[in-house]
PyMOL Python script that loads the backbone (N, CA, C, O; Angstrom):
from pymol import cmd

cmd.read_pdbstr("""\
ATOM      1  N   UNK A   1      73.286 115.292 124.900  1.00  0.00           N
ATOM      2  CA  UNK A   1      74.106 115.622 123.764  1.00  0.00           C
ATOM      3  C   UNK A   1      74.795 114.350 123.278  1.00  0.00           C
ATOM      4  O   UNK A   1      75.476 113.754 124.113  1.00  0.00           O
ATOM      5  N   UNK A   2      74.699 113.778 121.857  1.00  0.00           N
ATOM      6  CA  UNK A   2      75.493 112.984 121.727  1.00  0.00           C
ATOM      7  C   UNK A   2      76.739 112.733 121.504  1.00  0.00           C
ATOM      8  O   UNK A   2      77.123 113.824 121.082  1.00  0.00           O
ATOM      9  N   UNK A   3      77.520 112.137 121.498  1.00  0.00           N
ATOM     10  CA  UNK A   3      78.535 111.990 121.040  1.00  0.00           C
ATOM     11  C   UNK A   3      79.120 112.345 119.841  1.00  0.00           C
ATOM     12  O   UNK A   3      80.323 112.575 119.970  1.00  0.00           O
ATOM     13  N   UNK A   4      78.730 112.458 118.821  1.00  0.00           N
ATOM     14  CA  UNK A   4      78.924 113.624 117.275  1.00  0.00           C
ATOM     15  C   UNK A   4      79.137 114.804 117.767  1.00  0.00           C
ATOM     16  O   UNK A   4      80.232 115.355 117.660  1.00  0.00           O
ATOM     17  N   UNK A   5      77.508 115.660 118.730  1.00  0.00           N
ATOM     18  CA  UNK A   5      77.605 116.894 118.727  1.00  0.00           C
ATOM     19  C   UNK A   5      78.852 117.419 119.283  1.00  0.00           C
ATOM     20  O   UNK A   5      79.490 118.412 118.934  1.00  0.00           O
ATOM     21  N   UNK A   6      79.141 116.351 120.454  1.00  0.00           N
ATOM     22  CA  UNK A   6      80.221 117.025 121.387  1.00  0.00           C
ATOM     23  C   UNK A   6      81.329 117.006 120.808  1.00  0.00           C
ATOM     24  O   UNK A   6      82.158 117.884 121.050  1.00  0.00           O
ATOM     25  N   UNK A   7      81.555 116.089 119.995  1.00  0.00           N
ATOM     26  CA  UNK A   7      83.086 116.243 118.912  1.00  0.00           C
ATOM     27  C   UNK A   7      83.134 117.060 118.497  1.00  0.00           C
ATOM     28  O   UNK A   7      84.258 117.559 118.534  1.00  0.00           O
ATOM     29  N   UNK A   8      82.047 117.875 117.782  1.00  0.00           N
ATOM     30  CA  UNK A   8      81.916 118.754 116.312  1.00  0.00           C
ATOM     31  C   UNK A   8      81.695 120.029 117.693  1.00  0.00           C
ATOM     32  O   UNK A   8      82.000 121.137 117.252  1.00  0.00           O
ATOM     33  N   UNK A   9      81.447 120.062 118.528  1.00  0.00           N
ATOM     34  CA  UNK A   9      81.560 121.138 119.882  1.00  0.00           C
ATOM     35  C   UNK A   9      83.164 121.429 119.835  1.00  0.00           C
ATOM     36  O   UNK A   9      83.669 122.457 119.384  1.00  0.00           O
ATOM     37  N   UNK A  10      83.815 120.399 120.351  1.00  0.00           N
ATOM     38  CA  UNK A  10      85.035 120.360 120.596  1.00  0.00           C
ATOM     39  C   UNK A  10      86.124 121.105 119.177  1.00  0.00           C
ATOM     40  O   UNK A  10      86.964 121.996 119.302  1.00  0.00           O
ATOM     41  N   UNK A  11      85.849 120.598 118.302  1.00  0.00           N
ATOM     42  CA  UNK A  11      86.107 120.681 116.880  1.00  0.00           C
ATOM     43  C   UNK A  11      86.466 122.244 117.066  1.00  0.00           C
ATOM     44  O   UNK A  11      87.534 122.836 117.224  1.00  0.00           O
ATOM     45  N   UNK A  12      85.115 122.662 116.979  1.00  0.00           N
ATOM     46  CA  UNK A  12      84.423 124.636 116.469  1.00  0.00           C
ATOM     47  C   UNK A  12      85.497 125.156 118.069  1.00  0.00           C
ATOM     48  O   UNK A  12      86.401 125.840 117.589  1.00  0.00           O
ATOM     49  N   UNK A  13      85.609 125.119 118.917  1.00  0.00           N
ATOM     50  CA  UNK A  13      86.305 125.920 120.043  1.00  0.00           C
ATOM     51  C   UNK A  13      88.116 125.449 119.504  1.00  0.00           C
ATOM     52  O   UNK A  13      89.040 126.263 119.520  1.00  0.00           O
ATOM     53  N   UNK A  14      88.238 124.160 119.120  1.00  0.00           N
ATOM     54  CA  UNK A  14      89.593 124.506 118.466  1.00  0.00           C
ATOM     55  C   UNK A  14      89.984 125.275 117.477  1.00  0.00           C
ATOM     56  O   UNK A  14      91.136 125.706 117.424  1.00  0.00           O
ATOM     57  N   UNK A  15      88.957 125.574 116.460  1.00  0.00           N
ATOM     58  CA  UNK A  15      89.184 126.331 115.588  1.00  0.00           C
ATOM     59  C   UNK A  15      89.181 127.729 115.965  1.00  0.00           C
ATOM     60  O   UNK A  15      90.084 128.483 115.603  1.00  0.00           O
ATOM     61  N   UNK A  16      88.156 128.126 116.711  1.00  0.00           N
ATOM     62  CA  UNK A  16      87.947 129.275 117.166  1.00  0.00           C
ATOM     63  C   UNK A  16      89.639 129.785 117.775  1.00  0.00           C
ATOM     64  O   UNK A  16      90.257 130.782 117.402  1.00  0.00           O
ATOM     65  N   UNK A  17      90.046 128.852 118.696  1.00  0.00           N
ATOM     66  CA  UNK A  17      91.647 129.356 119.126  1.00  0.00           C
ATOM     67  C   UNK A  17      92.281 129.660 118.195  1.00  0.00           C
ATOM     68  O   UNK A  17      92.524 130.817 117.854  1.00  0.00           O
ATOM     69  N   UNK A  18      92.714 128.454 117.538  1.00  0.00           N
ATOM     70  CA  UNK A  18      93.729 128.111 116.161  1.00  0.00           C
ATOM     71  C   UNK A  18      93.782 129.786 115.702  1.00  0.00           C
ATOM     72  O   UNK A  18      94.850 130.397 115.723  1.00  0.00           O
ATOM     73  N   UNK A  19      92.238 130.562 115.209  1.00  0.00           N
ATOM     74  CA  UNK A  19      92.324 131.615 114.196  1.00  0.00           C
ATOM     75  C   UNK A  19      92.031 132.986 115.198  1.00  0.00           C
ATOM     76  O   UNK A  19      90.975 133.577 115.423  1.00  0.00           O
ATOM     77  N   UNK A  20      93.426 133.233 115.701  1.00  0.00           N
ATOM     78  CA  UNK A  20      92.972 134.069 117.253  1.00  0.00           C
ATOM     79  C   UNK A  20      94.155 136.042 116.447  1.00  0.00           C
ATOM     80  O   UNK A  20      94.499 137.115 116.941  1.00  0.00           O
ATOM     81  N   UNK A  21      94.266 135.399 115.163  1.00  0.00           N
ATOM     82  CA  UNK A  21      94.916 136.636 114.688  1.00  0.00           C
ATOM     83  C   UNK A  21      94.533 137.335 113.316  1.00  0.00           C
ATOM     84  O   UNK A  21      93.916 136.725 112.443  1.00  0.00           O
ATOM     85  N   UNK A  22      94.817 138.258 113.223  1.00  0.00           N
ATOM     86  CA  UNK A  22      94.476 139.251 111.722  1.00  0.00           C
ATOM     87  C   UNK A  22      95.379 140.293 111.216  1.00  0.00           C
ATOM     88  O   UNK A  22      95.933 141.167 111.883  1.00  0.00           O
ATOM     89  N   UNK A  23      95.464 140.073 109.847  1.00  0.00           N
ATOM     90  CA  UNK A  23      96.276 141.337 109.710  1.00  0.00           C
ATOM     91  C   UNK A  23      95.207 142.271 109.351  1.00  0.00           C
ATOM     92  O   UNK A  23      94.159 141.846 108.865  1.00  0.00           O
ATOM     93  N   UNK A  24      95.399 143.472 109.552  1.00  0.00           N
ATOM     94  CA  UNK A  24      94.181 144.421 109.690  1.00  0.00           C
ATOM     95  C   UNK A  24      94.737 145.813 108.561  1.00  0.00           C
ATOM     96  O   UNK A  24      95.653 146.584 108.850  1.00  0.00           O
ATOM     97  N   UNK A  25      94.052 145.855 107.476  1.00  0.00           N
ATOM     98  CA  UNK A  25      95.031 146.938 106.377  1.00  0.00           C
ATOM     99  C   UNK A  25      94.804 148.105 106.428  1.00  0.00           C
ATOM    100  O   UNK A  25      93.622 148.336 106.171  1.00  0.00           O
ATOM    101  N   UNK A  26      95.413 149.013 106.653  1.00  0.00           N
ATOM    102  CA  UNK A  26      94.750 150.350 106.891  1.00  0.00           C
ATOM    103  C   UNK A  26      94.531 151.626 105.710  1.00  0.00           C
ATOM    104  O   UNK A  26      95.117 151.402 104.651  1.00  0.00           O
ATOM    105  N   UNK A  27      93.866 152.745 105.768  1.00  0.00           N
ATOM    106  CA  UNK A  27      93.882 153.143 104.706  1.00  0.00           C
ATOM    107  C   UNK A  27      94.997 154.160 104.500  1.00  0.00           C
ATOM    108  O   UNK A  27      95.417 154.671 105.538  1.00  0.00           O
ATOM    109  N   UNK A  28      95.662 154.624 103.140  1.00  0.00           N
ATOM    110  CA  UNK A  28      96.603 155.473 103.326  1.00  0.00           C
ATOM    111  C   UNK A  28      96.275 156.305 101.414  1.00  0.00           C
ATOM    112  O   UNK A  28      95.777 155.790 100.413  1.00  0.00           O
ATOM    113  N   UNK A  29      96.755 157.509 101.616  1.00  0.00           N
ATOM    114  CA  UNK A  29      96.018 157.951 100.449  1.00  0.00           C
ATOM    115  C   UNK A  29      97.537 158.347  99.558  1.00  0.00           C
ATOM    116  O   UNK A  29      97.874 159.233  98.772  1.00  0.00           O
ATOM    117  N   UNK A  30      98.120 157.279 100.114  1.00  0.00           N
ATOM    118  CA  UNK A  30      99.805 156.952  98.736  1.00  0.00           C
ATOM    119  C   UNK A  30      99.833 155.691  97.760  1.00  0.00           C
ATOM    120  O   UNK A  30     100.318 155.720  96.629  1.00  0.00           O
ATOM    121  N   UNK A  31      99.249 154.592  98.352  1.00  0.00           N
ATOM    122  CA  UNK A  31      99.309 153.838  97.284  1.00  0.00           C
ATOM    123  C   UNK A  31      97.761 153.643  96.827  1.00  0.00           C
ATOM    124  O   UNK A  31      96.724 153.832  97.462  1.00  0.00           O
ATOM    125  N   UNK A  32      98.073 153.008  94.933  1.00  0.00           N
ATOM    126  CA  UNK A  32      97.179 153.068  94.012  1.00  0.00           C
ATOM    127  C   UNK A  32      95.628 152.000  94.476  1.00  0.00           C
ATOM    128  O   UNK A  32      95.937 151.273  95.419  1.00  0.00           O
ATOM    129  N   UNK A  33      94.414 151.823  94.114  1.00  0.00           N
ATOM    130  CA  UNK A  33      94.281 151.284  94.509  1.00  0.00           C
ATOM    131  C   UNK A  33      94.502 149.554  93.416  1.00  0.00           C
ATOM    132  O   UNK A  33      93.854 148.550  93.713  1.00  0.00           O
ATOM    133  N   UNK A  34      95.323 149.575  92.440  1.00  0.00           N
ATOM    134  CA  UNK A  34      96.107 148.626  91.634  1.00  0.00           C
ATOM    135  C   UNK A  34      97.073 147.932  92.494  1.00  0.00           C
ATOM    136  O   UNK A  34      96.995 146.775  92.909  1.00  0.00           O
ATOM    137  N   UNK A  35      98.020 148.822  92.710  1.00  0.00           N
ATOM    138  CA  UNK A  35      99.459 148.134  93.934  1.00  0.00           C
ATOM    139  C   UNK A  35      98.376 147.622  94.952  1.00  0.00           C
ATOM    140  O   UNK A  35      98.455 146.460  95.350  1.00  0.00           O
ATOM    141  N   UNK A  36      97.747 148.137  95.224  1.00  0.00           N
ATOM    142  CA  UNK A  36      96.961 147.040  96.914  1.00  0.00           C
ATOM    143  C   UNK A  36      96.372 146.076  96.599  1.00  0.00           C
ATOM    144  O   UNK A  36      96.469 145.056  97.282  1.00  0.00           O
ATOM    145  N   UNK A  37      95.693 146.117  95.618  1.00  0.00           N
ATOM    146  CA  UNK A  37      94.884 144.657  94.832  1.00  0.00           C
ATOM    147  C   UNK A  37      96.232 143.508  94.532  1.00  0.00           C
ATOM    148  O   UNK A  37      96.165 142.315  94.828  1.00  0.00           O
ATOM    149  N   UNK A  38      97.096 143.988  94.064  1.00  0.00           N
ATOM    150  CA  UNK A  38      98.054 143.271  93.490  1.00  0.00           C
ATOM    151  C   UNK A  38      99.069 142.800  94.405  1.00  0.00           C
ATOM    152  O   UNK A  38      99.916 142.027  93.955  1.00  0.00           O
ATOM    153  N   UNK A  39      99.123 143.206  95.835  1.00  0.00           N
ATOM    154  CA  UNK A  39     100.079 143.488  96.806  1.00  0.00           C
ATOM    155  C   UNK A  39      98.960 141.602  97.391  1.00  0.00           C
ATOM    156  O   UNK A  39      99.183 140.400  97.526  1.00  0.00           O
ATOM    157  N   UNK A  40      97.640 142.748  97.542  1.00  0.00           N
ATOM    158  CA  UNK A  40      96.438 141.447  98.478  1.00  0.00           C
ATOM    159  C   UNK A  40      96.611 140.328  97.656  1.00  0.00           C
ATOM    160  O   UNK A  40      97.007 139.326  98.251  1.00  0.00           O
ATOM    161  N   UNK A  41      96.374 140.195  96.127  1.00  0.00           N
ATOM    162  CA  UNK A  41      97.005 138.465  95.941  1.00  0.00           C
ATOM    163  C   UNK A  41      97.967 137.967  96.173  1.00  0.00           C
ATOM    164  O   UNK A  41      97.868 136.848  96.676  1.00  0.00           O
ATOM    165  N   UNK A  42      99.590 138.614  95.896  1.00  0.00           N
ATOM    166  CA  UNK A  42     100.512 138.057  95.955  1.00  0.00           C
ATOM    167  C   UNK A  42     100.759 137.667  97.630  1.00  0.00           C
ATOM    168  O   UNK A  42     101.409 136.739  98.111  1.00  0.00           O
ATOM    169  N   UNK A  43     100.225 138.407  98.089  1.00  0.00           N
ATOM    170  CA  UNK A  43     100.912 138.196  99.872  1.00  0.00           C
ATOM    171  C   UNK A  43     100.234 137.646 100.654  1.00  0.00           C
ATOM    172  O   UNK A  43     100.714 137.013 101.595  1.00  0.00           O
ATOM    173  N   UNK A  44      98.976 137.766 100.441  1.00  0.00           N
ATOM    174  CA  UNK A  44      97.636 136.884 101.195  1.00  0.00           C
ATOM    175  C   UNK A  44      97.201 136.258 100.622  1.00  0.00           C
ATOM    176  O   UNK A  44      96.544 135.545 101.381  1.00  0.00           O
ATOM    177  N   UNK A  45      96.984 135.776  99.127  1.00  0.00           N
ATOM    178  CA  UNK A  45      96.871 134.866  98.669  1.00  0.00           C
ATOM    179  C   UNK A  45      95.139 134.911  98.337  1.00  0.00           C
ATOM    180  O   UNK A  45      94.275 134.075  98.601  1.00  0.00           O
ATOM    181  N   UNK A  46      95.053 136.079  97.737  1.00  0.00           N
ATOM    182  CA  UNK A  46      93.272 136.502  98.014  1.00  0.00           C
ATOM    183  C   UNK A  46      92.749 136.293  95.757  1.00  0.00           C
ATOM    184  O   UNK A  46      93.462 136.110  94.771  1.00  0.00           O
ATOM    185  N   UNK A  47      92.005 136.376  95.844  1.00  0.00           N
ATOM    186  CA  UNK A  47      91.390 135.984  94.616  1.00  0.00           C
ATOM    187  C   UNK A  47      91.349 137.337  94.130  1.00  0.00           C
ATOM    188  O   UNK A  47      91.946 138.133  94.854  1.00  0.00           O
ATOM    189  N   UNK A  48      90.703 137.903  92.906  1.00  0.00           N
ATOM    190  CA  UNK A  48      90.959 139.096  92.642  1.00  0.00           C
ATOM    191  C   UNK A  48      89.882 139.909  92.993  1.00  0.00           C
ATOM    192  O   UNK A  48      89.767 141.135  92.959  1.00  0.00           O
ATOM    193  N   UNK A  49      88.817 138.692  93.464  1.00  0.00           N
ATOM    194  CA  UNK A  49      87.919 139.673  93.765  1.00  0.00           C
ATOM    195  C   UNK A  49      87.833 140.076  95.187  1.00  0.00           C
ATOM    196  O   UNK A  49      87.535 141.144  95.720  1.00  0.00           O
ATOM    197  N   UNK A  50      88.204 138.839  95.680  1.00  0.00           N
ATOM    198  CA  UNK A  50      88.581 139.293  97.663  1.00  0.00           C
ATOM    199  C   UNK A  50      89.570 140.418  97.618  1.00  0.00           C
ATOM    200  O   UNK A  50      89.471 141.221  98.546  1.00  0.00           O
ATOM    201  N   UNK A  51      90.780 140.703  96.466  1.00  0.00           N
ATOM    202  CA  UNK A  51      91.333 142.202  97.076  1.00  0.00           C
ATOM    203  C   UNK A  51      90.669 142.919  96.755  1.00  0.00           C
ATOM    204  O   UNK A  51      90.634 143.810  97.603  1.00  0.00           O
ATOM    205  N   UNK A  52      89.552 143.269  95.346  1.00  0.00           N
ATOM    206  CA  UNK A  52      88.948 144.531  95.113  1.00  0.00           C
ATOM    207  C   UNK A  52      87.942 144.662  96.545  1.00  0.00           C
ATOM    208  O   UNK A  52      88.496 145.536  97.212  1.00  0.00           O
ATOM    209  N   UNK A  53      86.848 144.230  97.217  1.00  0.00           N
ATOM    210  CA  UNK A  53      86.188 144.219  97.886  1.00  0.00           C
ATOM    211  C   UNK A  53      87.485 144.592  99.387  1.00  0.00           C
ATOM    212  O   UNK A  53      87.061 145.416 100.197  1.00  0.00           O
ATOM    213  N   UNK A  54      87.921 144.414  99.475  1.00  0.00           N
ATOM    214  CA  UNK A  54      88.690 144.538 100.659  1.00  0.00           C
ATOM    215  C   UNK A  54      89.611 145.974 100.617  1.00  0.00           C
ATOM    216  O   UNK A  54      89.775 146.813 101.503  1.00  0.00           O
ATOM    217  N   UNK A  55      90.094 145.921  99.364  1.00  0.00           N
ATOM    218  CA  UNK A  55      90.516 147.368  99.122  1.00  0.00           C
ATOM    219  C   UNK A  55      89.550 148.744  98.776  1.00  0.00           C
ATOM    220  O   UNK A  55      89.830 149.927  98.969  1.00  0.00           O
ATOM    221  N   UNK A  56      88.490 148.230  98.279  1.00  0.00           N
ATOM    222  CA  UNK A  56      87.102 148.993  98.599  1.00  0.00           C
ATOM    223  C   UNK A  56      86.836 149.239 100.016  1.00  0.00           C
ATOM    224  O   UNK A  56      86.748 150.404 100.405  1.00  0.00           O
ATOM    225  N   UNK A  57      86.677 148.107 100.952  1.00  0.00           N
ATOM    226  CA  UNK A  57      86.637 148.468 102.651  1.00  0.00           C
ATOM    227  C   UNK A  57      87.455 149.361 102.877  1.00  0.00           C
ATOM    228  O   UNK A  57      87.232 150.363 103.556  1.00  0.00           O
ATOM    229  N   UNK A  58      88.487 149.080 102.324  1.00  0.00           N
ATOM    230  CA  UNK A  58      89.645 149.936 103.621  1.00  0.00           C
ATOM    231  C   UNK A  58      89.823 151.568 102.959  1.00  0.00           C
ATOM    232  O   UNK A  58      90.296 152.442 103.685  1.00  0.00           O
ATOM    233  N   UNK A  59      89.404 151.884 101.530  1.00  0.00           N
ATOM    234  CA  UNK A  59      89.262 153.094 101.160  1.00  0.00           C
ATOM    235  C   UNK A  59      87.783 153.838 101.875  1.00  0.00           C
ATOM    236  O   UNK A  59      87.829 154.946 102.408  1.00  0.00           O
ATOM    237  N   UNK A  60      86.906 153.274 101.805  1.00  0.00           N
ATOM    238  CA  UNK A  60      85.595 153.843 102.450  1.00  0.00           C
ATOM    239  C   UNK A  60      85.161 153.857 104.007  1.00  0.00           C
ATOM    240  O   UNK A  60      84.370 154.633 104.544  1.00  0.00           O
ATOM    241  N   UNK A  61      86.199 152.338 104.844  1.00  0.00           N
ATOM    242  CA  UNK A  61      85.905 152.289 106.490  1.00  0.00           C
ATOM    243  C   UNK A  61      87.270 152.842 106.836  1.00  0.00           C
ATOM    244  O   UNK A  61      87.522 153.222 107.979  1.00  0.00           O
ATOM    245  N   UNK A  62      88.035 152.882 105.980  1.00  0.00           N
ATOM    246  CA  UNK A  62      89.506 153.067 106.855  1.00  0.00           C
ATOM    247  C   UNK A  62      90.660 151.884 107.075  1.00  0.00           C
ATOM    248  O   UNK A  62      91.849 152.005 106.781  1.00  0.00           O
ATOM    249  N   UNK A  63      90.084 150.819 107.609  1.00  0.00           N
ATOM    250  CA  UNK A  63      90.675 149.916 107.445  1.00  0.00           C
ATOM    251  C   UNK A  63      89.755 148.367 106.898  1.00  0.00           C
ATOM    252  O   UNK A  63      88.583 148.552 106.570  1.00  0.00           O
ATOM    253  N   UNK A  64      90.240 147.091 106.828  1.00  0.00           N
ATOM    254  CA  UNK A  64      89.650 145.977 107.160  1.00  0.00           C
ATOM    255  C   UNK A  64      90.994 144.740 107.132  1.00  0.00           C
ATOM    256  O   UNK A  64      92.164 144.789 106.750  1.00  0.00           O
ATOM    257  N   UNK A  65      90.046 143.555 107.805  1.00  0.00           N
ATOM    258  CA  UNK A  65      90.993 142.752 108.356  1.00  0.00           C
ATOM    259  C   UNK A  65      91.228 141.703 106.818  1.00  0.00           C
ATOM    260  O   UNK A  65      90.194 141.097 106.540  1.00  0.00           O
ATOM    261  N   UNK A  66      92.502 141.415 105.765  1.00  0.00           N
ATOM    262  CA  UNK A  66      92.763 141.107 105.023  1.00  0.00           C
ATOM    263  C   UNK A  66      93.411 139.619 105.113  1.00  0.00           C
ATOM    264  O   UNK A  66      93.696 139.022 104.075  1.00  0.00           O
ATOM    265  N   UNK A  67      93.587 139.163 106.120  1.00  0.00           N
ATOM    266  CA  UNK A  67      93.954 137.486 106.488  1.00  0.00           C
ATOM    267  C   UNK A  67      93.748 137.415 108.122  1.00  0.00           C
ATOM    268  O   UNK A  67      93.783 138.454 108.782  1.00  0.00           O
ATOM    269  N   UNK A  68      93.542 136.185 108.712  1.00  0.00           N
ATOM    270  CA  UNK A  68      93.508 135.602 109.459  1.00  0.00           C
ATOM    271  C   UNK A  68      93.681 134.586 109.880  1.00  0.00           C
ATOM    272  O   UNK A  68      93.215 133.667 109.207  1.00  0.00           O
ATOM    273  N   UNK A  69      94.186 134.333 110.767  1.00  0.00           N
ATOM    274  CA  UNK A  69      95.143 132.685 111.612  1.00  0.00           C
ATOM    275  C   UNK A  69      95.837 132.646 111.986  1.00  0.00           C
ATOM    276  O   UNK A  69      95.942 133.333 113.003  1.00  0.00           O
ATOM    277  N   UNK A  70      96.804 131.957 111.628  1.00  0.00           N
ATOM    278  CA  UNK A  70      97.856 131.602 113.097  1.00  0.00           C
ATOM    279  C   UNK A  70      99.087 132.710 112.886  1.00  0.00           C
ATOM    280  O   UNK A  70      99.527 132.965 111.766  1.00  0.00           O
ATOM    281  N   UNK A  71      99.705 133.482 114.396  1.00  0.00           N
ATOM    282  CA  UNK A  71     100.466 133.851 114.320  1.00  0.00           C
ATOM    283  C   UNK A  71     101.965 134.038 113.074  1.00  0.00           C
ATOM    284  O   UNK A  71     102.451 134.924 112.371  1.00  0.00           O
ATOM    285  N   UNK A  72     102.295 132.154 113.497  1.00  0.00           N
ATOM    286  CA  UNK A  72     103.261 131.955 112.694  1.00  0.00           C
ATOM    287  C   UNK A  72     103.498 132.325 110.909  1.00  0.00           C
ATOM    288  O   UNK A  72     104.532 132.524 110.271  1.00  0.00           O
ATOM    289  N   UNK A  73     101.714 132.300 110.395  1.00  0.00           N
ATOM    290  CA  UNK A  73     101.631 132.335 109.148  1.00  0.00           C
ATOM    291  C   UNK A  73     101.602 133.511 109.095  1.00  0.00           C
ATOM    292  O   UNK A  73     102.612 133.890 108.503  1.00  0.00           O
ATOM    293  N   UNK A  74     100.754 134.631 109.508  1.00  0.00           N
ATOM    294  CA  UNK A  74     100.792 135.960 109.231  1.00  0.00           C
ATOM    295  C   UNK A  74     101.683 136.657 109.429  1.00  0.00           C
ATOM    296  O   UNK A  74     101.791 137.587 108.630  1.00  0.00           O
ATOM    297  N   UNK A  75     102.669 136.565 110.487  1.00  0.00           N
ATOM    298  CA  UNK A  75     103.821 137.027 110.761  1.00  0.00           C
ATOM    299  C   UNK A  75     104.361 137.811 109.381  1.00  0.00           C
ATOM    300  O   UNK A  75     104.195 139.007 109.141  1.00  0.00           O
ATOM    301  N   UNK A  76     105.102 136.756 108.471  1.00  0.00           N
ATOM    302  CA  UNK A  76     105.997 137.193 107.591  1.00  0.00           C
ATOM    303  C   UNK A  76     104.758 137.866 106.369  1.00  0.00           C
ATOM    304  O   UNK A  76     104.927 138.886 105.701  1.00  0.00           O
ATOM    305  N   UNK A  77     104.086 137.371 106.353  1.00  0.00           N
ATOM    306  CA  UNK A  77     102.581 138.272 105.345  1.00  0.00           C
ATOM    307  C   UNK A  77     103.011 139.792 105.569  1.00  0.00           C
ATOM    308  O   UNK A  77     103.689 140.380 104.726  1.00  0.00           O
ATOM    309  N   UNK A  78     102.500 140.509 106.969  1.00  0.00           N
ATOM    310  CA  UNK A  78     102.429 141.432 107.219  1.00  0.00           C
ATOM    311  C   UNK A  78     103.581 142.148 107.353  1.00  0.00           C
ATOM    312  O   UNK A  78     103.584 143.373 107.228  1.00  0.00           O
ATOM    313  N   UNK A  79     104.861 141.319 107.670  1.00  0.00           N
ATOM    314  CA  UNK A  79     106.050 142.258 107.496  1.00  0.00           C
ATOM    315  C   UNK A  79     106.326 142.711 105.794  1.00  0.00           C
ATOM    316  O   UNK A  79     106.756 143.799 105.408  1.00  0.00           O
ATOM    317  N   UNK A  80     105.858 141.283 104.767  1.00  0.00           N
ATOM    318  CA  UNK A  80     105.942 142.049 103.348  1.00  0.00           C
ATOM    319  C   UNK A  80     104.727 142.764 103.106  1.00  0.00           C
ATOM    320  O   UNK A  80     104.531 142.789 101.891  1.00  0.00           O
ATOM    321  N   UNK A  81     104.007 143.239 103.614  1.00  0.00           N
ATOM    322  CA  UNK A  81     102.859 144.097 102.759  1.00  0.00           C
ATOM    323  C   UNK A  81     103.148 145.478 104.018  1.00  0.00           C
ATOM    324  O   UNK A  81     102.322 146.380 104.162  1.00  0.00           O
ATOM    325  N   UNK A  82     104.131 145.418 104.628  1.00  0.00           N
ATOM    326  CA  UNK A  82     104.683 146.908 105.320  1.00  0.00           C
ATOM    327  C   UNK A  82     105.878 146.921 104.562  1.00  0.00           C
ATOM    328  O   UNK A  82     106.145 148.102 104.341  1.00  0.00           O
ATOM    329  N   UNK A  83     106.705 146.191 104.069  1.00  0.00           N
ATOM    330  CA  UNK A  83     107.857 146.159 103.129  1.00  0.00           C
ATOM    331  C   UNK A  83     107.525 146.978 101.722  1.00  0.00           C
ATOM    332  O   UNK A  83     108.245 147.681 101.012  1.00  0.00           O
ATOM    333  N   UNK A  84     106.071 146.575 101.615  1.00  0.00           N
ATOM    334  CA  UNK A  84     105.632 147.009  99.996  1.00  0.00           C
ATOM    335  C   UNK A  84     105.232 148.615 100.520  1.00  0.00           C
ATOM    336  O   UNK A  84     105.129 149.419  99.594  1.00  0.00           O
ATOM    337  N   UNK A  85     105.115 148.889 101.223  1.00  0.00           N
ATOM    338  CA  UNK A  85     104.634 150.015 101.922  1.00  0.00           C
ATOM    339  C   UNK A  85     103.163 150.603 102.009  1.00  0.00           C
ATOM    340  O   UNK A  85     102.518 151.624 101.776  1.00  0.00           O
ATOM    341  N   UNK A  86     103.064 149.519 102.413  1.00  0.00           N
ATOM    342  CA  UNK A  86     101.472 149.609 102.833  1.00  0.00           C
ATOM    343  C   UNK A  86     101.445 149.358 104.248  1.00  0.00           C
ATOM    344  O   UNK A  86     102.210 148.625 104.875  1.00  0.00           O
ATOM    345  N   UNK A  87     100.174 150.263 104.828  1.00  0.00           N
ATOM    346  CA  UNK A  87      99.766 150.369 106.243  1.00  0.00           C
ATOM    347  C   UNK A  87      99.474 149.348 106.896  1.00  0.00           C
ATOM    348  O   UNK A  87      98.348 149.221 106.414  1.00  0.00           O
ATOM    349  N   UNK A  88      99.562 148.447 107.652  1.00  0.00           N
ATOM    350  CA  UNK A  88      99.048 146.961 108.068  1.00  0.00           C
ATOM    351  C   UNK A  88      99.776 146.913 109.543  1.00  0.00           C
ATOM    352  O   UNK A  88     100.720 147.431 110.141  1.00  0.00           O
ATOM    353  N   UNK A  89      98.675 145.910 109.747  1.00  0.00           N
ATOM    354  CA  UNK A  89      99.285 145.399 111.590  1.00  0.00           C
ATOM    355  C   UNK A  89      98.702 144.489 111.771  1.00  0.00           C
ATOM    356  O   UNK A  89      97.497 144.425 111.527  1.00  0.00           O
ATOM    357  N   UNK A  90      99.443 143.457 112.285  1.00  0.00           N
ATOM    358  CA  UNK A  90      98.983 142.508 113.309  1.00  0.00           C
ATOM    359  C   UNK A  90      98.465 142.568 114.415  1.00  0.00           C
ATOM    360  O   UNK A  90      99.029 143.297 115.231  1.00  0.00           O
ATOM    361  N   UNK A  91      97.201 141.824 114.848  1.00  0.00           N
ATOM    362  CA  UNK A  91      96.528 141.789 115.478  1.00  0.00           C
ATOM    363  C   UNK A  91      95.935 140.590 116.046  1.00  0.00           C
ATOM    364  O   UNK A  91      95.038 140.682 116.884  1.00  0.00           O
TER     365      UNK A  91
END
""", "prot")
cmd.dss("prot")
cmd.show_as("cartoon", "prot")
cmd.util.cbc("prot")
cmd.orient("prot")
């Protein structure tokens, strides 16, 4: 193995730690699916089409995982998108 691979080895298992969390959105049949699209950009920071597709998941599987990474960052995410009153947990 050379010396590149094993960096870019080393690299991928730090990252892999680094992103060891998710907020996970669940489905709930109170809010619109407008407020959740609009909730997923402002708070996760998602494009408009990553909330429609994601708010599509979580109406048809139940839930799906709507950000991921480090503790510290998701933390306050998920306390405002349970503030907005939407279903969510850290994970």
């Amino acid at each position: 193995m050379s010396t590149r691979e094993k960096n870019q080895e080393e690299v991928d298992v730090l990252e892999q730690e680094t992103y060891q969390h998710e907020i996970v959105l669940h489905n709930d049949e109170v809010n619109t699916f407008d407020f959740v699209i609009e909730s997923l950009i402002d708070v996760c920071e998602h494009t408009l089409e990553q909330a429609e597709q994601c708010t599509i998941l979580v109406h048809y599987k139940g839930k799906c995982t709507v950000k991921s990474g480090e503790f510290k960052d998701l933390e306050p995410r998920c306390s405002k998108l349970l503030q907005l009153g939407l279903s969510a947990e850290l994970v």
